[in-house]
C-alpha positions in Angstrom: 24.8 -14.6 8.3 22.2 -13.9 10.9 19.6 -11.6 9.5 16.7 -9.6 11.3 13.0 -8.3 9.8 11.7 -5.7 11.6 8.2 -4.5 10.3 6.2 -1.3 11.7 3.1 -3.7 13.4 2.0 -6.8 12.5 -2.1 -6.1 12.9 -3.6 -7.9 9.6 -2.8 -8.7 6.2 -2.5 -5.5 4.1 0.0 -4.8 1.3 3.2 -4.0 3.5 2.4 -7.5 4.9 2.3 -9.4 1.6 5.7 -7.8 0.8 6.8 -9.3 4.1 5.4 -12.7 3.7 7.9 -13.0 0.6 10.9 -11.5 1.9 10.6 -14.4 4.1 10.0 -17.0 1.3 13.8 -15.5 0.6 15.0 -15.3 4.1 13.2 -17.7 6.2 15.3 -18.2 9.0 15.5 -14.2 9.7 14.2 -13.3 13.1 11.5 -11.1 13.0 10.7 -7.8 15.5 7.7 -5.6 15.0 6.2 -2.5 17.3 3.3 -4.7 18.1 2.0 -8.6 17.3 -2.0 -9.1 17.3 -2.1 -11.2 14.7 -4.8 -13.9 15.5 -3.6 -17.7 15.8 -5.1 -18.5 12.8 -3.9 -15.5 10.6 -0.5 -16.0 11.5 0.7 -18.7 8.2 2.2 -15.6 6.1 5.1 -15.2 8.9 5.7 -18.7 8.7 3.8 -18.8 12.6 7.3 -17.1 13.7 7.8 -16.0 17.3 7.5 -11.8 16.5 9.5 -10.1 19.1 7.6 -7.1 20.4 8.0 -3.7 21.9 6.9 -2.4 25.2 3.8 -1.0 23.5 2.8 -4.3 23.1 1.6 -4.2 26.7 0.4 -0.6 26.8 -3.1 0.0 27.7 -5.6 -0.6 25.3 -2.7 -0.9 22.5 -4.9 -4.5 20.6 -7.2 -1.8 19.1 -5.6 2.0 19.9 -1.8 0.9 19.2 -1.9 4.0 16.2 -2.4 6.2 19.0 1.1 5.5 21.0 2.9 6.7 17.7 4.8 9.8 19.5 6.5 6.5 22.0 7.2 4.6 18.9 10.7 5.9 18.0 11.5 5.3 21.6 10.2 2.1 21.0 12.0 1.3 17.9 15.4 2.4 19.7 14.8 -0.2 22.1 15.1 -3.4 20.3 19.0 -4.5 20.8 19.8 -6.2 17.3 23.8 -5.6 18.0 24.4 -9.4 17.3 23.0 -9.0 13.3 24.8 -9.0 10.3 21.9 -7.7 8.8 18.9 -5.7 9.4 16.1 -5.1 7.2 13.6 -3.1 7.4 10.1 -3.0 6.3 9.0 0.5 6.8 6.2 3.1 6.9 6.4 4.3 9.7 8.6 3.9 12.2 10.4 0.2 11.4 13.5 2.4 9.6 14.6 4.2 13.0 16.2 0.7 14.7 19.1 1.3 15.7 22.6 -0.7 14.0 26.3 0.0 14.4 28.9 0.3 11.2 29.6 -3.1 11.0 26.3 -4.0 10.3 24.4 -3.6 6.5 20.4 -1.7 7.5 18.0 -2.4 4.3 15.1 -0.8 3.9 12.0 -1.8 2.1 10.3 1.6 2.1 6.8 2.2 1.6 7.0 5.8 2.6 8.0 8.0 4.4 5.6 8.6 7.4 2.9 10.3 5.4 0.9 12.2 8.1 4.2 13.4 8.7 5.1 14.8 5.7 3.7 15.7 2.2 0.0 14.4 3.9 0.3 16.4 7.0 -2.7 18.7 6.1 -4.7 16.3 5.0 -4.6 13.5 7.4 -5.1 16.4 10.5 -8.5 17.5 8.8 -9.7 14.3 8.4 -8.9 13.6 11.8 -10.4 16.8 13.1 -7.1 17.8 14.4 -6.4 20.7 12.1 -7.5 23.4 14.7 -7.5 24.5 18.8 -5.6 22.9 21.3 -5.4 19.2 20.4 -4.7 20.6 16.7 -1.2 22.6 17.7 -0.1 19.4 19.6 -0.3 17.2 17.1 1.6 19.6 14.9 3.5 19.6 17.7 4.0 15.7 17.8 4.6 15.8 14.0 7.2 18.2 14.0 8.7 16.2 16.7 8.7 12.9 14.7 9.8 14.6 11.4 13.1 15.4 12.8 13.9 11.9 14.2 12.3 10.4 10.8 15.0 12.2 8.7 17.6 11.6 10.9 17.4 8.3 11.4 17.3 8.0 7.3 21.7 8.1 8.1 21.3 4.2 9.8 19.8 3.2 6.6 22.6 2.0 4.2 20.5 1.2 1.1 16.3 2.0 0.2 14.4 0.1 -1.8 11.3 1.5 -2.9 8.1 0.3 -4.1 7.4 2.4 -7.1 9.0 5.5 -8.7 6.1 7.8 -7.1 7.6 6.6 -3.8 11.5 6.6 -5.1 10.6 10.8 -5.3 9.2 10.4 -1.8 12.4 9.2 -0.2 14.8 11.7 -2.5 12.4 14.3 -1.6 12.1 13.9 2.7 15.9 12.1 2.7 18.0 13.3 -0.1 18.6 9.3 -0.4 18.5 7.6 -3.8 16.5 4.4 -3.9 16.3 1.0 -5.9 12.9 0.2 -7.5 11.3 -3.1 -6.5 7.9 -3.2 -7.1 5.7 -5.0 -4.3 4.4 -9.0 -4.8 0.7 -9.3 -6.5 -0.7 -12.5 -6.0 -2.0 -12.5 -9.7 -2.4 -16.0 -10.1 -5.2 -16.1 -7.4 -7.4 -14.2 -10.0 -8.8 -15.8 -12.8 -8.7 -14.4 -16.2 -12.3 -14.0 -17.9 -12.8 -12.4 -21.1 -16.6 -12.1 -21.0 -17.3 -8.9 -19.1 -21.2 -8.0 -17.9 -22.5 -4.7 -17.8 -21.4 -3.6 -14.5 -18.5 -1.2 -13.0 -17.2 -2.4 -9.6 -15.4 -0.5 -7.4 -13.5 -2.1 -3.8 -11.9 -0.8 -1.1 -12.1 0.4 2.4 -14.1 2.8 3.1 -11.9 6.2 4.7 -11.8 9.1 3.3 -8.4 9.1 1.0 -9.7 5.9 -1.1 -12.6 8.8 -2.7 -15.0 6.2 -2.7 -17.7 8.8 -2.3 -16.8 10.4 -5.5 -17.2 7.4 -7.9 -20.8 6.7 -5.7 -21.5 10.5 -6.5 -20.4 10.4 -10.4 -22.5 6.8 -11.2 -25.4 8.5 -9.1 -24.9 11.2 -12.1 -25.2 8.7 -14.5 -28.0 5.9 -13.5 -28.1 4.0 -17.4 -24.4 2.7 -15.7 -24.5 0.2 -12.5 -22.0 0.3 -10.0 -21.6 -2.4 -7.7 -19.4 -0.9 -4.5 -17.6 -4.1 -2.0 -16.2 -2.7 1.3 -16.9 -1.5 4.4 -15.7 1.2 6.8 -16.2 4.5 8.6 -17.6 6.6 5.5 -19.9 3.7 4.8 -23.3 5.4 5.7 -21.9 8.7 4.6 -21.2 6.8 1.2 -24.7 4.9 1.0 -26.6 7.8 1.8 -24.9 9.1 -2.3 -26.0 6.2 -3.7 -28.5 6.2 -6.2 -31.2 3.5 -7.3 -28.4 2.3 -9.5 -25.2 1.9 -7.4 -25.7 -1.1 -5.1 -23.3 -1.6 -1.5 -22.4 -4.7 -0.7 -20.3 -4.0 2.0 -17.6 -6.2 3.4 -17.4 -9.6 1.7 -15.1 -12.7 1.2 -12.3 -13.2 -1.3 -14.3 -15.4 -3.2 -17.2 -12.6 -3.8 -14.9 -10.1 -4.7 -12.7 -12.1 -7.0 -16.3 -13.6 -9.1 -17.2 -9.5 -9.2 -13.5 -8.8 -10.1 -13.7 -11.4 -13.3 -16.8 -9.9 -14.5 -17.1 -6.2 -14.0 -17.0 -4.1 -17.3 -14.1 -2.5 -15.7 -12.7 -1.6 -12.2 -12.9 2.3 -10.9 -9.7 3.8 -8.7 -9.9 7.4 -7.4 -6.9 6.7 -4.9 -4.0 8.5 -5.2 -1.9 5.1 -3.8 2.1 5.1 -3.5 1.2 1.4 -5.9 -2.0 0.1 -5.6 -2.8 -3.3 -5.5 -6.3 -3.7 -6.2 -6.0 -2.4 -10.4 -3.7 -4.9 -10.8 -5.3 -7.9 -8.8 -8.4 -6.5 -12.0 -6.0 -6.4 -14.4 -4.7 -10.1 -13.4 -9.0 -10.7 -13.7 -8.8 -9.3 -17.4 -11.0 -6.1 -16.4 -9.9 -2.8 -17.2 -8.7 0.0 -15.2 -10.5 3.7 -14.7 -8.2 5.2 -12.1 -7.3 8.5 -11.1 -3.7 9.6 -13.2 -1.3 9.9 -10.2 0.8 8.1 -8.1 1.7 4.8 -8.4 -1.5 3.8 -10.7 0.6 5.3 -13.6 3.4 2.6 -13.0 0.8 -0.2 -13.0 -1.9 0.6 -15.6 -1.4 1.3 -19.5 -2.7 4.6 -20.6 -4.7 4.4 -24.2 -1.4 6.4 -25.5 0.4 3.5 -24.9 0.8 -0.1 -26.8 -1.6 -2.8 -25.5 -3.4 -0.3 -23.3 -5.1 -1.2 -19.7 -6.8 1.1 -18.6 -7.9 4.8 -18.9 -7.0 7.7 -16.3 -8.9 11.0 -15.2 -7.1 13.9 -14.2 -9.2 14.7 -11.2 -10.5 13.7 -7.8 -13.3 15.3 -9.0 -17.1 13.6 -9.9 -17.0 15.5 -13.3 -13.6 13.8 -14.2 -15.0 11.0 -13.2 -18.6 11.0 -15.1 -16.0 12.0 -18.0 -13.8 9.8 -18.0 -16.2 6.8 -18.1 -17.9 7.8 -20.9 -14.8 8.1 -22.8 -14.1 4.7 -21.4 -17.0 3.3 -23.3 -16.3 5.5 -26.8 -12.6 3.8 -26.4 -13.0 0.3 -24.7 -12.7 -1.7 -27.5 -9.0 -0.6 -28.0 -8.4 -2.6 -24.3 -8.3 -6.1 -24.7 -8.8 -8.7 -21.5 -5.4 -10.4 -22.6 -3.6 -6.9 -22.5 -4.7 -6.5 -18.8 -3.5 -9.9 -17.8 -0.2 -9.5 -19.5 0.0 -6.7 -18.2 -0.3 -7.9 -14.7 1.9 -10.9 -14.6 4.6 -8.5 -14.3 4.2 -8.3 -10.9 3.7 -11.7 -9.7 5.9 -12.7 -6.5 8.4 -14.7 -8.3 9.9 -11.2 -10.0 9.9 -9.9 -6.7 11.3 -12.8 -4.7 14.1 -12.7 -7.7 14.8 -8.6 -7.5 14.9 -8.2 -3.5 17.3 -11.4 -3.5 19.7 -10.2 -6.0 19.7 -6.6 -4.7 20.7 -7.9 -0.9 23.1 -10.0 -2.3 24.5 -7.3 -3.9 24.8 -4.8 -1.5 26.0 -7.4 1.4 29.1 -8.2 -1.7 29.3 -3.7 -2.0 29.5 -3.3 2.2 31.9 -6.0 2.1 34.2 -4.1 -0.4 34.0 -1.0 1.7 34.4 -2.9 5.2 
């Protein structure tokens, strides 16, 4: 059966690209499509070094570094990619990837991530981060939004089966689509941490810097607390906003290699997460390192971290994005931390290694190519 992947942009290696990386370990002769390809020569191993067929925003102006901005063309885009001559399509979709267009002969899977989030449920938030929340520019990106909405649910009809990547996400989709969804949690590469059972006397905290990661708000709450250290790896455009919060104790390192990050992962006292993520990779790549978790209690963190009211705990959640949840929470942290053993956390992520997902998205494609068979 010839099978396609079509993935919303192929710009780096983020989470939505890992999950594609192993659906071709299953399905490694699929042809792959994507709204754009800028992956450098050298970054390119994870599709297998694949010929990526492209849309025409591929050779829009400035599109290497302002692609994000041609989103009102993209479902135009998406419509133009002629994949009549598939048995299957799959999808692998945050955006726009979904929308392709198939006829009733053929199965459409989709790996969802989400539903466009500055499109829905985020809508508020992402236009007053962008500055986009008022005048002129502000009621035509509403505009543009509204616009994309309607084509977004609609084309939720060409899908015939979701897969989604946590339960948080799995109310996403039922929510925007009316569409129930299968739960396949993403790939962690767990096995590229190493376990270490001898933690120092540090927190660590690492992501990008923009403003929905809260990265600021842990700076602020250890810069409330400077008998704790907190080391902070990342870079991004809140960083000088960020360092200009930090206190004596909280030190920036900024951007730095895999290698940096894991040997800070192994030994940090325990890893901090104010994200509200649809999964979340990072607490579980610390988990995989035997640190504990201190994340904020929503979204996909509750699927991945153990709760101290739950056997062989992992971790510890704060009800707030706020610095006194935070400054709170750690402190009861250190009252409870003996109750969270290094071994618990690693256990705890090998749940998630690529294998089980490999396994799960096999076996549900093979069963619902046997289901459209039945019905065709």
């Amino acid at each position: 059966m010839k099978i396609a992947l079509i993935h919303d942009w192929l710009v780096t290696y983020a989470g939505a690209e890992r999950v594609l990386e192993q659906m071709l370990n299953v399905f490694p002769n699929a042809d792959l499509y994507s709204m754009v390809d800028f992956l450098p020569s050298d970054k390119r191993d994870f599709i297998k070094n694949k010929e990526v067929r492209t849309s025409f925003i591929q050779r829009l102006p400035f599109a290497k570094s302002k692609y994000r901005q041609y989103l009102p063309l993209m479902p135009l885009a998406v419509e133009q990619f002629d994949l009549s001559s598939y048995d299957i399509v799959i999808s692998s979709s945050h955006a726009v990837a979904k929308g392709v267009l198939t006829g009733p002969d053929q199965l459409h899977l989709c790996m969802c991530y989400s539903p466009i989030r500055y499109a829905w449920d985020l809508q508020h938030q992402y236009l007053k981060e962008s500055g986009l929340d008022k005048g002129i520019k502000g009621w035509l990106a509403k505009s543009i939004l509204y616009n994309i909405r309607n084509w977004d649910y609609r084309t939720a009809n060409g899908v015939d089966g979701f897969m989604a990547i946590s339960k948080f996400i799995a109310k996403r989709i039922w929510k925007v689509y009316r569409r129930e969804s299968t739960l396949i949690y993403p790939p962690v590469d767990v096995q590229a941490f190493t376990f270490c059972d001898r933690k120092e006397e540090f927190y660590l905290t690492a992501s990008r810097m923009v403003p929905y990661k809260k990265i600021d708000l842990i700076v602020e709450a250890f810069s409330q607390m400077p008998d704790k250290r907190l080391v902070v790896i990342g870079d991004g455009p809140d960083y000088k906003k960020i360092s200009s919060k930090a206190g004596k104790n909280v030190e920036l390192l900024g951007y730095q290699s895999f290698s940096v990050l894991k040997d800070h992962m192994q030994r940090a006292k325990a890893f901090i997460f104010a994200a509200e993520e649809d999964f979340g990779i990072a607490p579980l790549e610390a988990q995989a390192s035997g640190t504990p978790v201190i994340a904020y209690g929503k979204g996909g963190a509750l699927e991945t971290i153990r709760g101290l009211d739950k056997p062989m705990p992992t971790g510890v959640f704060f009800d707030q994005q706020t610095i006194a949840s935070i400054v709170e929470t750690v402190n009861r942290f250190e009252e409870k931390q003996e109750e969270i053993s290094a071994a618990a956390c690693r256990e705890n992520a090998l749940r998630f290694a690529p294998e089980r997902f490999r396994k799960e998205f096999e076996e549900y494609v093979l069963q619902q190519i046997k289901l459209f068979k039945i019905k065709n």
